[in-house]
MARKE-46676 format. One record per residue (C-alpha): residue in one letter; x, y, z. Coordinates in steps of 0.05 Angstrom, whole numbers, plus 5000, padded with zeros to 4 digits. Layout:
<rs>
AXYZ/...
</rs>
This chain:
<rs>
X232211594123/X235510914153/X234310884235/X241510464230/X245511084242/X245111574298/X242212204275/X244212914298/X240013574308/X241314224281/X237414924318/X231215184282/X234515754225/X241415534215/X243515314145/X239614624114/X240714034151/X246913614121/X244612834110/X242712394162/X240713094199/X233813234227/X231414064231/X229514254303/X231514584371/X236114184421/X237314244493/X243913974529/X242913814602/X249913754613/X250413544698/X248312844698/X241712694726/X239612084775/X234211724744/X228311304786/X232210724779/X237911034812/X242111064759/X245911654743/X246211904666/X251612354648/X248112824605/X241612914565/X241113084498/X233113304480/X230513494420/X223913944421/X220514324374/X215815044398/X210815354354/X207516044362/X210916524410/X211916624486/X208117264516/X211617774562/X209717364624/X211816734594/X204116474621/X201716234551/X205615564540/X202714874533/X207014274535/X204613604488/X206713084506/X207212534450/X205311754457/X208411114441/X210511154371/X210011924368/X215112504362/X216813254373/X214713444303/X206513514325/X206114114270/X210814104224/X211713604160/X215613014186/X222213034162/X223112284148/X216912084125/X214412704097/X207312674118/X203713204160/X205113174241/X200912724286/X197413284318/X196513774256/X188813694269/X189314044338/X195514464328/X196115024282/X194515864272/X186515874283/X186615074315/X184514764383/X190714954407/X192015614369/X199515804361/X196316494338/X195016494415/X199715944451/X207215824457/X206915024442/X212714574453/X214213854447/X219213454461/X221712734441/X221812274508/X228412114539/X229211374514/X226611664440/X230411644370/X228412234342/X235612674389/X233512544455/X238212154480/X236711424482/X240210734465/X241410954398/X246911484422/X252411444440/X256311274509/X260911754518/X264711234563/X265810754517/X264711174443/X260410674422/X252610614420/X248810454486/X244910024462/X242209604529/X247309874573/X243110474573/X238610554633/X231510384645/X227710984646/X221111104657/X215111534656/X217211954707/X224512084682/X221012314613/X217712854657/X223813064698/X227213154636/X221813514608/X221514004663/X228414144658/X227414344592/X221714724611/X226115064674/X231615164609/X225915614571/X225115914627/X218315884638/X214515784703/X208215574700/X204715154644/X197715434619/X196314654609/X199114054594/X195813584541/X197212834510/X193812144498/X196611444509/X203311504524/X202612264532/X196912224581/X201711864632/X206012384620/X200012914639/X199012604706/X205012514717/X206813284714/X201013324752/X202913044817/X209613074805/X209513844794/X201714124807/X204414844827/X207814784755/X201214634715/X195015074711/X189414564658/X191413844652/X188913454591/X190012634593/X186212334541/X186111634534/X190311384585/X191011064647/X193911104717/X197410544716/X198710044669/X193809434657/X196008654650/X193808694579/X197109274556/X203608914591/X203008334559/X202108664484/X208209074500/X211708364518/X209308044444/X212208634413/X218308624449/X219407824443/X218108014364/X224108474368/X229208054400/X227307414372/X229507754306/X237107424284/X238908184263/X237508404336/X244708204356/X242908184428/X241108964423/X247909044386/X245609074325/X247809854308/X254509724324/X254509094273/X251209544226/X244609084223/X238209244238/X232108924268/X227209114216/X223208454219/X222108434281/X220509214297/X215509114235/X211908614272/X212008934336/X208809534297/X203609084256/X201508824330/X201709474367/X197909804318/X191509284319/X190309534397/X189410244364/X184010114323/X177109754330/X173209174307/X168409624279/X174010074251/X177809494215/X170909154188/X168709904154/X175209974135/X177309264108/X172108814118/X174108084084/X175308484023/X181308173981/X187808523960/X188908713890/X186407923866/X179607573850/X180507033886/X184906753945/X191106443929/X191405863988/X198606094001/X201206584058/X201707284018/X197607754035/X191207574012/X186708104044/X186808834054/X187308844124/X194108434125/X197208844071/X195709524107/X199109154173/X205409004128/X204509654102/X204209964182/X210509494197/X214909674137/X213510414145/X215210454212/X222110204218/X224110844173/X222811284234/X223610864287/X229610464338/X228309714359/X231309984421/X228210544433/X221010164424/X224309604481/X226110184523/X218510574526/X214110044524/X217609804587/X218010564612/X209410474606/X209109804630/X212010114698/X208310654699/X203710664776/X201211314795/X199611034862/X205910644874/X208411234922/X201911174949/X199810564974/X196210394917/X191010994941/X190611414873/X187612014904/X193312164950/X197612234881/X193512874865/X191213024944/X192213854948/X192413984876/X189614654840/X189914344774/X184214354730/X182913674695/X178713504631/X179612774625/X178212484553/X176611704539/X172811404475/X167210904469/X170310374423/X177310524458/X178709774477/X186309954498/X185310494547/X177210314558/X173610874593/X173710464658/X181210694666/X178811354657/X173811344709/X178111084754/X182511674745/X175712144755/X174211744813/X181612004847/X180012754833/X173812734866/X175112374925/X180413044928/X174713604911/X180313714847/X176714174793/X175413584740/X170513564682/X169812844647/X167612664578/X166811964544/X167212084465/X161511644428/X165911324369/X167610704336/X174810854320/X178610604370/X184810864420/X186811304355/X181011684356/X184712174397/X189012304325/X183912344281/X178312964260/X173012744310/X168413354316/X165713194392/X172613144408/X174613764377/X168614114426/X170513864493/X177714004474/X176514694452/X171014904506/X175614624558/X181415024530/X177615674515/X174515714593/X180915624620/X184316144583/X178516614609/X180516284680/X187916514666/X185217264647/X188117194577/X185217664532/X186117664456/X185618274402/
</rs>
């Protein structure tokens, strides 16, 4: 499926999606909502999918929150690219996070392009897509709208919330935004705030997009172009910080690509720069140059101690949260130092926290991928909380 076109949601068990349709649950918010920046949007569009079912006292729900380049569809087969969900390794009947036993829900961000509204849809004062006259959101609008949809299911209380990267933020964020509202927190591989670095790769990747001709000043969907070189590129750059130095040399070392020897041109020559073009070209199949301008920014704004001074413990000061905080050894993008610094907060507040650095060379991904010491702490974490909560299973 194209990203050119605005795409529309059907619910879960109506009749097969017509073309250019995605499958899932929506939620219309329909009074407008003031975001940080002070502007007011008229209506919110998200798109969420729930696995597993809610119990009587609606006390078994855990929210995921996805990262950058993520989606709602954590479980399911993507219905674009047709690959398993990003999370199928945690989520699942019997998993880490056992829809046997938990009501799971995820939601795209506001600012996403998979029905959440975002610059892709369209202004319903003009008829036409936003494109940049949509609002800067941020971090902390993804939550409020994510709360709302949480109010909308009508559940009070969250058994946990749980994400990494991008979804971490949005973990602390519900934390001190709404600590009443959340009973285990899980941010894995995250920060507080956002570094220099991790600003200024957001910037490359967003120069990328814009310097593209087909960009159109970010009007490129009414034009009917698309930024596809440019959103590759951003995606080829983006996805280097994932991974590690020892990832990429076991993975790709200097080995060459499909050829004996090099070719003193500029094609790809070796494996690792024909699995980035492969990482770029992919990518802008599922995902809106806009929509990648829009969060990056929403992270690179992201402060948890803004409100505060620039004290981080007075963000979580009072809280009754419990915490497992998550970073990886080879994790070079959200290094364990951020982590700590986060670990550092909680205790200054007596907050119930338990931290664990994962030893691993694969990089800020690691937090996708099968990695067993992960899949302990996770699970342990998970499991003594739900004997915490008094849950009890047949």
């Amino acid at each position: 499926m194209s990203m050119r076109e605005p795409i529309s949601l059907r619910p879960l068990g109506d009749a097969p999606p017509t073309p250019g349709a995605l499958p899932g649950h929506f939620f219309d918010l329909k009074e407008p909502m003031t975001l940080e920046s002070g502007v007011i949007l008229p209506g919110i569009r998200v798109a969420y999918q729930t696995y597993g079912t809610l119990d009587s006292e609606r006390s078994n729900a855990i929210l995921v929150c996805h990262a950058l380049t993520g989606d709602q569809f954590v479980a399911d087969i993507h219905p674009i690219t047709g690959k398993p969900g990003w999370w199928t390794t945690l989520v699942g009947p019997g998993k880490i996070i056992d829809t046997d036993r938990y009501f799971v829900i995820c939601s795209n961000v506001l600012g996403g392009c998979l029905g959440t509204s975002g610059p892709m849809d369209v202004n319903p004062a003009t008829n036409e897509p936003w494109g940049l006259n949509f609002p800067v959101i941020t971090i902390g609008d993804m939550v409020n709208v994510q709360r709302r949809l949480i109010d909308h299911l009508g559940i009070e209380s969250l058994f946990c919330v749980i994400g990494g990267s991008m979804g971490g933020m949005q973990v602390l964020q519900w934390a001190k935004a709404y600590p009443e509202r959340v009973f285990a927190a899980v941010p894995i591989a995250t920060a507080a705030r956002h570094s220099a670095q991790n600003i200024a790769f957001n910037e490359v990747g967003r120069q990328a997009i814009m310097a593209d001709p087909d960009w159109c000043g970010g009007d490129y969907l009414r034009q009917s172009r698309s930024p596809e070189r440019g959103l590759a590129v951003a995606r080829m750059a983006a996805h280097i910080t994932y991974l590690s130095q020892q990832a990429l040399h076991r993975k790709f070392g200097r080995n060459l690509q499909d050829r004996a020897k090099i070719t003193y041109g500029f094609e790809a020559d070796f494996q690792v720069e024909s699995y980035l073009r492969h990482q770029g070209t992919s990518f802008v199949e599922r995902f809106d140059a806009n929509a990648y301008l829009y969060i990056t920014r929403a992270m690179d704004y992201f402060d948890l101690a803004a409100d505060h001074g620039g004290r981080l413990a007075e963000a979580f000061r009072g809280t009754r949260t419990r915490y497992c905080v998550i970073s990886f050894t080879s994790d070079w993008l959200f290094p364990t130092s951020e982590s700590r610094a986060i670990i550092h907060a909680l205790n200054a507040v007596a907050a119930n926290v338990s931290f664990v650095e994962i030893e691993t060379d694969k990089g800020h991904d690691a937090f996708l991928l099968d990695e067993p010491e992960f899949l302990r702490t996770l699970g342990g974490f998970i499991d003594g909380c739900a004997t915490l909560r008094g849950f009890v299973w047949a």
